[in-house]
SEDRENLO-885597 format. One record per residue (C-alpha): y negated, x, z. Coordinates in pm, whole numbers, plus 50000, padded with zeros to 5 digits. Layout:
! residues N
YXZ/...
! end
This chain:
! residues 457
500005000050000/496345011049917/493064999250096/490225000950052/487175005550275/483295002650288/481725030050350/478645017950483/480425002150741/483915015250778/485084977350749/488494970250509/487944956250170/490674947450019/494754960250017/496654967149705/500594969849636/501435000849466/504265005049233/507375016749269/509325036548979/510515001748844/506784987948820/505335021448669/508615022048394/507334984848298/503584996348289/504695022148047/506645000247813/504214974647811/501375005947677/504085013747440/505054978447273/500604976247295/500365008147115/502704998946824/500824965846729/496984981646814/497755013046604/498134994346311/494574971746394/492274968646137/488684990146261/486844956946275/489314944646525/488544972746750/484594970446672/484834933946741/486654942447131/484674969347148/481134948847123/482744920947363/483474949847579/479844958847563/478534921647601/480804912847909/479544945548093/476094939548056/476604900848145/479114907548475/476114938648557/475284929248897/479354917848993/480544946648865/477774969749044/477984952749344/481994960249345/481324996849333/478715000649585/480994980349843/484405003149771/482075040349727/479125031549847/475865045149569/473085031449525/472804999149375/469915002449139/471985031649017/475485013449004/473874991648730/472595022648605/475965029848559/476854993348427/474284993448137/475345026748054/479195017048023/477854988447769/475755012547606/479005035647478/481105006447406/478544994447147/477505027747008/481295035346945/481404999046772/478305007046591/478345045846471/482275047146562/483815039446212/482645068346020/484275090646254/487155077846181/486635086945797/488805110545608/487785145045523/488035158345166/489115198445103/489455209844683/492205230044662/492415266244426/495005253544243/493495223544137/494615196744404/493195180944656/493695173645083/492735148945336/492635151945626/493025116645790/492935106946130/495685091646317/496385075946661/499075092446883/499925068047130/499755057047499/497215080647677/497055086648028/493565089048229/492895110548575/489955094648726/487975103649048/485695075049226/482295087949187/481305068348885/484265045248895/483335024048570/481095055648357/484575081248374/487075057348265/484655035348000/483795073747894/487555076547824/488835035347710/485755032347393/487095059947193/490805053347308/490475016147198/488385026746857/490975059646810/494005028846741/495795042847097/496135026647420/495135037847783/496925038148072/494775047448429/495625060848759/492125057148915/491365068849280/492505050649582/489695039349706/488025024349392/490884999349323/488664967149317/486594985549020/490334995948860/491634960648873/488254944048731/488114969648420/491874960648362/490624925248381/487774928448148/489574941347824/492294908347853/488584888847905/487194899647590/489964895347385/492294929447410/495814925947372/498104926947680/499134963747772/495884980747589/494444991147898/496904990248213/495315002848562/498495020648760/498395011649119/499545044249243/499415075249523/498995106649332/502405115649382/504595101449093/501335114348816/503695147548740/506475122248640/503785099848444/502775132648242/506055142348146/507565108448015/508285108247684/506065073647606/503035092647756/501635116647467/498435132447625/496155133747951/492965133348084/491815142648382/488065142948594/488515154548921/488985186949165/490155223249023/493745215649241/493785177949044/493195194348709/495475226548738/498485209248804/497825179148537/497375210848298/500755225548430/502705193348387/500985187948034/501285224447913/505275221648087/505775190447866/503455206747520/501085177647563/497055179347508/494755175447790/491085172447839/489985178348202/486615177748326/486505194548698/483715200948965/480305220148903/477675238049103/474735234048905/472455254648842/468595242848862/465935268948710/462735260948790/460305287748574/456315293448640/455535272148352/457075239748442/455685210448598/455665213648917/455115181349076/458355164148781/460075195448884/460555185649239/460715149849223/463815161948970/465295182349176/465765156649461/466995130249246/469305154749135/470525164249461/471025129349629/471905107849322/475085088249389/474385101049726/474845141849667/478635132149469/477945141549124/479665172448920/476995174948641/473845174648905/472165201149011/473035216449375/471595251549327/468115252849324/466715286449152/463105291249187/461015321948973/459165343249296/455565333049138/456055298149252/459195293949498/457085287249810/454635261349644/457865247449514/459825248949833/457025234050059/456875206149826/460825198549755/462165199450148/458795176150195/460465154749953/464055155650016/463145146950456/461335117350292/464305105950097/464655063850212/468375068750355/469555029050408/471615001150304/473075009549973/472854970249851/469094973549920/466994985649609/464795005449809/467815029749901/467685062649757/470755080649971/473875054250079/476405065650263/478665088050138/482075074249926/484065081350264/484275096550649/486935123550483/484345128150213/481275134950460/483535154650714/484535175450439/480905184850376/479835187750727/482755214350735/481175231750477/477505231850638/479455246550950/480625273850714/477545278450594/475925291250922/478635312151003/478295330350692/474715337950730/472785308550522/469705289250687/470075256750736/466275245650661/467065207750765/468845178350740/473025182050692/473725162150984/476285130251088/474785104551164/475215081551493/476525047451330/479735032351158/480665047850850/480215077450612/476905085350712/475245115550682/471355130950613/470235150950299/469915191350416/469095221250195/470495260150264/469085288850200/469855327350237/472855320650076/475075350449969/476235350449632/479695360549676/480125338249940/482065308649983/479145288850000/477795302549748/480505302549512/482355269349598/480715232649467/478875210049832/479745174449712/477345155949920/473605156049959/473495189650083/471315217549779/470945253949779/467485264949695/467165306249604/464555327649473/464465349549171/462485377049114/462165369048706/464575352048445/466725376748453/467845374248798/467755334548745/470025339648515/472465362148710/472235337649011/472825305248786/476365322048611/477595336548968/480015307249027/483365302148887/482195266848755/480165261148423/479865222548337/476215217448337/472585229248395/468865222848418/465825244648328/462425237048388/460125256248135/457805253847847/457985290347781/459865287547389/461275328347487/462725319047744/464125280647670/466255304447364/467285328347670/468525297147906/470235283247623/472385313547467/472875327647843/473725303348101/477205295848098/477965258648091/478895233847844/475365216747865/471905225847957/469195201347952/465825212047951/462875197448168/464805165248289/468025158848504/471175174848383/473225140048240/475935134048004/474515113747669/476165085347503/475545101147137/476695140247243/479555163247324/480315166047714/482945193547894/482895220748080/483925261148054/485535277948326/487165263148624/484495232648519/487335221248280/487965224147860/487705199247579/485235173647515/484205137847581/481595115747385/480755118247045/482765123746734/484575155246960/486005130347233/487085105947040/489745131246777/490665149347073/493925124547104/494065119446778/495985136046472/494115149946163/496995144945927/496475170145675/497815153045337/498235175245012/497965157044626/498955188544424/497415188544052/500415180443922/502155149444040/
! end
């Protein structure tokens, strides 16, 4: 059995039977018997689910926020946030989707011709962690349902509500039974899951641990995977920038969805010339943060997704001190039921230590100092992580230098570091390989079928 709780208030939700080997062998039938019919789909069948998709999510917005604020606890102006964005992808892939799916021509020298066409593969099975319980899997189901395969998800424990309701919504807006199955499951039988025959491929967001031994079972089994893993952002903040947009930035980045994202940025990076304008001004900020009810849309900071969650980071505040860093402020439990905690920035932190090296997933930043860009630089790729990055400058030089030198799969300049509907996201490193979004995401489970017309014949 699964439960799950609020973390606001440490009250039980809601309990959920898990399978058993019996009910996880009929999940996986039921994908494959879907996957036969749905491969064969005309593309304006799966544009037509694909803009219902998109319709129902935006209609259900405030249910379906309200569900994951209750079972993880962010903010709820930012849980629909997360809504509109999930209806967003589903109706770009309807709209721009088809021509990805359009064959590629190659002349041959001896006067023939290839195409390369893409295929489906079959049932594919999705890894997902609870910190934007809708955006990772919707990320994953629009180009599965557009590719011709099917999906099959083993979402996080404590998100089950959310896992149920997305199963829901494809049946809802007209998907066939078995296109998207949610698998009521401990992580325990997920090995087993990889290696069945009817599964052909995996995807995985989550921890390093998670996505090392998804990548052993896959690689055991010669099956593709796509994992995208933790982060420890780097945030460059450059003489040039905008100050003021700069820090308000750089908090939003370090308590949105209450300090649990992978792709924001936790390590602040200020050039010398400015760090202690910039400094006075951010901790100013980040004490002022409005810490409250998560349902309320004057909350900035909720609680975070659970009391393992925030004991986990207090750990890592402890560990912190005891290596040396300054705790400025703030990293502190708080007196009341649930997974509270307060925002808190470090600083003095060593770069080879564990604090410095490892990714705080809570509201808890690093801010550091660099004597020019190219110590930025060297303090931004000193982690074992690259998935994304932020620099703040208007200086052309050194934008190029950010851009061919920080090691991540995505740096955004002057804004918050965020996956976009229309482009490539992944990591390098332990941050995870492959790529979601875009035309990238959506062939990575699927076969270019090379086909050969000689000039003869």
């Amino acid at each position: 059995m699964i439960t799950t709780t609020n973390p606001a208030t440490g009250e039980s939700i809601a309990t959920y039977e898990t399978l058993d080997d019996n009910g996880i062998d009929a999940k996986l039938e039921t994908a494959t018997r879907a996957y036969r019919d749905w491969r064969t789909s005309p593309i304006e069948r799966r544009v037509e689910l694909l803009s219902a998709l998109g319709d129902l999510y935006q209609s259900d917005k405030e249910e379906l926020a309200r569900l994951a604020v209750t079972e993880m606890g962010k903010p709820i102006t930012q849980a629909r946030g997360e809504v509109e964005k999930c209806a967003s992808l589903f109706r770009h892939f309807a709209e721009a989707g088809p021509p990805m799916l359009e064959s590629e021509f190659w002349d041959l020298s001896d006067g023939g011709r290839a195409e390369g066409r893409w295929l489906p593969q079959g049932p594919v099975l999705a890894v997902m962690p609870w910190n934007f319980p809708f955006w990772q899997v919707v990320r994953f189901l629009a180009p599965t349902i557009l590719a011709g395969n099917v999906g099959v998800l083993k979402h996080a424990s404590i998100v089950q509500g959310v896992a149920h309701r997305m199963e829901e919504l494809v049946l809802e807006a007209g998907g066939p039974e078995g296109l998207f199955q949610n698998l009521c499951v401990s992580s325990d039988p997920i090995g087993d899951v990889v290696a069945d025959t009817r599964i052909v491929a995996a995807t995985l967001t989550g921890s390093e641990g998670a996505g090392s031994a998804v990548a052993q079972q896959a690689g055991k089994h010669l099956k593709k995977v796509v994992l995208e893993l933790g982060g420890s952002d780097p945030f460059i903040v450059m003489p040039s920038a905008d100050l003021d947009e700069a820090v308000e930035d750089a908090v939003f980045a370090r308590i949105q969805n209450n300090g649990q994202s992978c792709i924001c940025g936790k390590r602040t990076i200020v050039h010398a010339d400015i760090h202690d304008a910039f400094a006075e001004k951010f901790i100013a900020a980040l004490k002022d943060v409005n810490l409250g009810d998560p349902m309320d849309d004057d909350t900035e900071l909720g609680p975070l997704s659970s009391e393992a969650q925030r004991d986990t980071v207090l750990d890592q505040v402890a560990k912190a001190k005891e290596e040396g860093c300054t705790l400025l402020f703030g990293g502190e439990k708080l007196d009341r039921d649930g997974a509270w905690m307060t925002a808190g920035l470090l600083t003095d932190v060593p770069l080879a230590s564990e604090t410095g090296t490892d990714e705080i997933f809570g509201p808890v930043g690093q801010i550091y100092k660099a004597a020019d860009i190219e110590e930025a630089i060297t303090i931004a790729n000193a982690i074992p992580f690259g998935l994304g990055s932020a620099v703040w400058t208007k200086d052309e030089e050194e934008r190029e230098a950010f851009a061919n030198r920080i090691e991540a799969g995505m740096t955004t300049f002057n804004a918050v570091n965020g996956s976009k509907i229309e482009a490539p996201f992944g990591g390098i490193k332990k941050s995870g390989f492959g790529r979601e979004l875009s035309h990238h995401g959506l062939h990575e489970f699927m076969n270019l079928k090379t086909l050969v017309y000689p000039a003869k014949g």
